[in-house]
C-alpha positions in Angstrom: 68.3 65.2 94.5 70.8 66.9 96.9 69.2 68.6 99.7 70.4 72.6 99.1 69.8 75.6 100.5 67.8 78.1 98.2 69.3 81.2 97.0 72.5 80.8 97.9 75.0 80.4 95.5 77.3 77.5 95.1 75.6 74.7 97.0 73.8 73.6 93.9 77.2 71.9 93.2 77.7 70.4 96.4 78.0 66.5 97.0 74.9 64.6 99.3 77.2 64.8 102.6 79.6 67.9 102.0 79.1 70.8 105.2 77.3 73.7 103.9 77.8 77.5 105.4 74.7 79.4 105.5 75.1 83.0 106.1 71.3 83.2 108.1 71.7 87.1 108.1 72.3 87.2 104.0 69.1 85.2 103.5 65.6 86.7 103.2 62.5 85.9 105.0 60.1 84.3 102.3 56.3 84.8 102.8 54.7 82.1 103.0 50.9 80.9 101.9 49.7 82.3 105.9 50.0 85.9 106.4 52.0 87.0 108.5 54.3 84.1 108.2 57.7 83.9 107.2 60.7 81.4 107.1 64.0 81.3 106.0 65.2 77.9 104.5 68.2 77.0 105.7 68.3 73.7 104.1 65.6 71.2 101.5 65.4 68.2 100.2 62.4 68.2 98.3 62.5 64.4 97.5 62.6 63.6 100.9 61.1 66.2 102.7 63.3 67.1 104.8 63.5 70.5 106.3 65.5 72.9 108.4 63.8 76.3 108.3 63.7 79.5 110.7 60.0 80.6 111.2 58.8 84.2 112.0 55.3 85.0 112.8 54.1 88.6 112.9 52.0 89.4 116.1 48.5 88.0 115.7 49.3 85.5 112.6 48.5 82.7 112.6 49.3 79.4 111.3 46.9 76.7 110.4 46.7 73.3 112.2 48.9 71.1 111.1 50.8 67.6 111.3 54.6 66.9 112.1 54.5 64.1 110.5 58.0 62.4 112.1 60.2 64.8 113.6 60.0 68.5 115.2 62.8 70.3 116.5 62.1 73.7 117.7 64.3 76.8 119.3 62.5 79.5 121.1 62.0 82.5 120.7 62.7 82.0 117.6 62.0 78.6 116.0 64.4 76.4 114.8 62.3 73.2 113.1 64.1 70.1 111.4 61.8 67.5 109.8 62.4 64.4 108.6 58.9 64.3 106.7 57.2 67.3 105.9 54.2 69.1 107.7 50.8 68.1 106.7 48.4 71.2 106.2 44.7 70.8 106.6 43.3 73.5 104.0 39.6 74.9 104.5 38.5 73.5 101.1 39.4 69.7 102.7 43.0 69.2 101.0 46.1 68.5 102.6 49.3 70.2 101.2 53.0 70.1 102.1 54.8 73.5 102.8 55.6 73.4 98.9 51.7 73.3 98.3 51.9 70.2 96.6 49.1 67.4 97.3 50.4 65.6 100.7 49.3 62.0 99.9 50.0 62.0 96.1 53.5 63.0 97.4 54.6 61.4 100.7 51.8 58.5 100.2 
C-alpha cells in the first residue's frame, strides 16, 4: 500500500514516490483514543508504519507512556513527529496497541 494522506482527495491515486501537497489548514484535528488529544495526519502508511502527524494536546491532557519504537522527530511548540515504526502504547488492561489500535506484536512482530 501507498502511504496517503487521509481525507484529502486525490492522493489515493498517487504513485509510491510522487510529492504530495497537503493543505495543513484544510485538514481537521482527529480525536484520538486520549482525551484531550488530537493530531492531524499529514501522511500513513499503514503497512509499514510510518507516520508524519501534527499533535495537539489540550491543557492538562495527557498522553500515556509510550515507545518510539525507531525514529522520533519532533517541532516545538507544536509537534512535528515522523516514525519509521509506529508508537507502542502500554494500555491499563496490559495490551500494547499501535496508534490505529491494532495489537502491536501481532502487527509489527
Amino acid at each position: 500500500m501507498t502511504a496517503l494522506t487521509p481525507n484529502i482527495a486525490g492522493h489515493q491515486d498517487l504513485s509510491q514516490f510522487a510529492s504530495r501537497f497537503v493543505d495543513v489548514e484544510a485538514l481537521a484535528w482527529q480525536p484520538s483514543k486520549f482525551d484531550g488529544v488530537e493530531f492531524k495526519t499529514l501522511l500513513i502508511d499503514p503497512d509499514t508504519g510510518i507516520l508524519t502527524a501534527l499533535v495537539r494536546m489540550a491543557p492538562g491532557a495527557i498522553l500515556p507512556d509510550h515507545e518510539h519504537v525507531e525514529i522520533e522527530q519532533s517541532y516545538i511548540p507544536l509537534i512535528l513527529a515522523i516514525f519509521l515504526k509506529p508508537n507502542r502504547f502500554y494500555n491499563s488492561d496490559g495490551s500494547q496497541t499501535d496508534m490505529l489500535g491494532r495489537d502491536y506484536d501481532t502487527t509489527w512482530g
